[in-house]
C-alpha positions as CSV (number, residue, x, y, z in Angstrom):
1,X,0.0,0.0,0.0
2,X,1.7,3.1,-1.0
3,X,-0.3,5.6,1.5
4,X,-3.0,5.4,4.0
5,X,-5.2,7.5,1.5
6,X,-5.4,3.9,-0.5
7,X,-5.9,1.8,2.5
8,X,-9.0,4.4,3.3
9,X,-10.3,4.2,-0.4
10,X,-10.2,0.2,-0.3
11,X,-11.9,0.1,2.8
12,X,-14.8,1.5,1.1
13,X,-14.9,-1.4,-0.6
14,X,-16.8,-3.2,1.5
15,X,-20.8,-3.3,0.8
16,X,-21.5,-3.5,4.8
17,X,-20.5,0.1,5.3
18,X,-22.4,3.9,4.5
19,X,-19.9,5.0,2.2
20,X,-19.6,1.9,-0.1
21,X,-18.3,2.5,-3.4
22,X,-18.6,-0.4,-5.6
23,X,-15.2,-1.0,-6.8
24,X,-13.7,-4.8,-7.8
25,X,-10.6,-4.7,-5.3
26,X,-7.8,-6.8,-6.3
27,X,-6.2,-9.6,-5.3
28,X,-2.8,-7.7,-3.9
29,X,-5.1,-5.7,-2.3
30,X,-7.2,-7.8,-0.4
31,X,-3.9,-9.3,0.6
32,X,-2.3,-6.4,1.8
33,X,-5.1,-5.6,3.8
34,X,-5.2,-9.1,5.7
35,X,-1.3,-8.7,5.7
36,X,-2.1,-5.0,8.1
37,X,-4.9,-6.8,10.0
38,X,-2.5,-9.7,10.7
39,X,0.4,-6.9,11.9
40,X,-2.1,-4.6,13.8
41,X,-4.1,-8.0,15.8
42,X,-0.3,-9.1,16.7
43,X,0.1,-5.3,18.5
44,X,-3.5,-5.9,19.7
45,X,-2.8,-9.6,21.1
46,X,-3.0,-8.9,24.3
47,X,-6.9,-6.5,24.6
48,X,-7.8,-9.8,22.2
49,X,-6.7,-12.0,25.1
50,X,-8.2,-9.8,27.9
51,X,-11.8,-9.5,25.8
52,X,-12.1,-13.4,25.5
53,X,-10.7,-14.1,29.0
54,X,-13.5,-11.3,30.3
55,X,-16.4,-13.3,28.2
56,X,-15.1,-16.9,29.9
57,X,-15.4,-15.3,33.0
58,X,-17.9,-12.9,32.9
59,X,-18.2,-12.6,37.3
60,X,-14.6,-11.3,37.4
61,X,-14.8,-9.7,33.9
62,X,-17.5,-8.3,33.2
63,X,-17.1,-4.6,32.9
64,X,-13.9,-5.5,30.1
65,X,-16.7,-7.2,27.7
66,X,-19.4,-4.9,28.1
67,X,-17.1,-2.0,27.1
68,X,-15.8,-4.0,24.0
69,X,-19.3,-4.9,23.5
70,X,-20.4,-1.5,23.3
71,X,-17.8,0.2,21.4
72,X,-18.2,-2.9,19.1
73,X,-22.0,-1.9,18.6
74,X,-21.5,2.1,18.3
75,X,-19.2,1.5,15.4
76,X,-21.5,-0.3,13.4
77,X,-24.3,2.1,14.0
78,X,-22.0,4.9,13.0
79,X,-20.0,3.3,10.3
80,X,-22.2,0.4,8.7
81,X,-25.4,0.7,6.7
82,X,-27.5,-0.2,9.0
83,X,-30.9,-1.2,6.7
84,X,-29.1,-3.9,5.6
85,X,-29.6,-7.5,6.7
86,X,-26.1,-8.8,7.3
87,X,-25.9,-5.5,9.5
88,X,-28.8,-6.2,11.6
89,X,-27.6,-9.6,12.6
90,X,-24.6,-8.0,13.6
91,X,-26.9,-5.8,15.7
92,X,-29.0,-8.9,16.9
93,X,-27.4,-9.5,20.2
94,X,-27.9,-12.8,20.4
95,X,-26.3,-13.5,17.2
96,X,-23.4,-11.3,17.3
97,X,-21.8,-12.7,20.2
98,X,-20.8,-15.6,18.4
99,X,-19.5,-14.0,15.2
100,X,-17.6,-11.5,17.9
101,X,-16.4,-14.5,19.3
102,X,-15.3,-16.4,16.4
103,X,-13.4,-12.8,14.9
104,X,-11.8,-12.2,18.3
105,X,-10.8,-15.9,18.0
106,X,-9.0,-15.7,14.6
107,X,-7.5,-12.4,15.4
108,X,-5.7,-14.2,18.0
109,X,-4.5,-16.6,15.9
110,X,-3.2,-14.4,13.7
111,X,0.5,-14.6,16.1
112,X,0.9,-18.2,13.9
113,X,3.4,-18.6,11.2
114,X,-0.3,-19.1,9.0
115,X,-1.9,-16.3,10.3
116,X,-2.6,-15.0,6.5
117,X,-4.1,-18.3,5.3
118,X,-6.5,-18.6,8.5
119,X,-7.2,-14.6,8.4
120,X,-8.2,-15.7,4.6
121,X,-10.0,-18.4,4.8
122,X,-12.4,-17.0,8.1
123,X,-13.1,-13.9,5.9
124,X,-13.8,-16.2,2.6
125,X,-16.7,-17.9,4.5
126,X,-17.8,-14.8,5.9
């Protein structure tokens, strides 16, 4: 990526969001932008940690998921179109948790030597 201007501009890409802009991205794009996602959850590793530790013990954690939870929810409302129906279950608390889950879950991953492929493959069957 030769600027953050093109990162921002890909991003658009994606149909869930306000601003979508329907635009084929390419291949060394969509790869560059797993590459960053792999390199920023690695910094992240150890809020990931914390956030699924918090929802395995919610007595003793609470407070640490229900702020995730939140922020998690304000940014799609803000940032995501929200009319549409792969937003909504998003929104649909008892369906998000376990696609929060399962993200939170690969992003953790991502500190393998095959964090690429997994990050891949998880975003393919989204």
């Amino acid at each position: 990526m030769p600027n953050k201007i093109t990162i921002w501009k890909i991003r658009n890409n994606n149909p869930l969001r306000k601003s979508f802009t329907k635009n084929n991205i390419k291949l060394e794009e969509f790869d560059a932008l797993v590459k960053i996602t792999v390199e920023m959850s690695k910094y992240l590793y150890p809020y990931i940690r914390e956030i699924l530790k918090s929802k395995e013990d919610p007595k003793n954690y609470s407070a640490i998921w229900n702020d995730f939870h939140k922020r998690f929810l304000e940014l799609i409302n803000e940032r995501f179109n929200i009319n549409s129906i792969r937003v909504k279950k998003l929104l649909n608390q008892t369906e998000n948790d376990e696609i929060i889950i399962k993200s939170l879950l690969t992003l953790s991953l991502c500190l393998s030597n095959e964090a690429n492929k997994k990050l891949k493959s998880f975003l393919y069957s989204f």
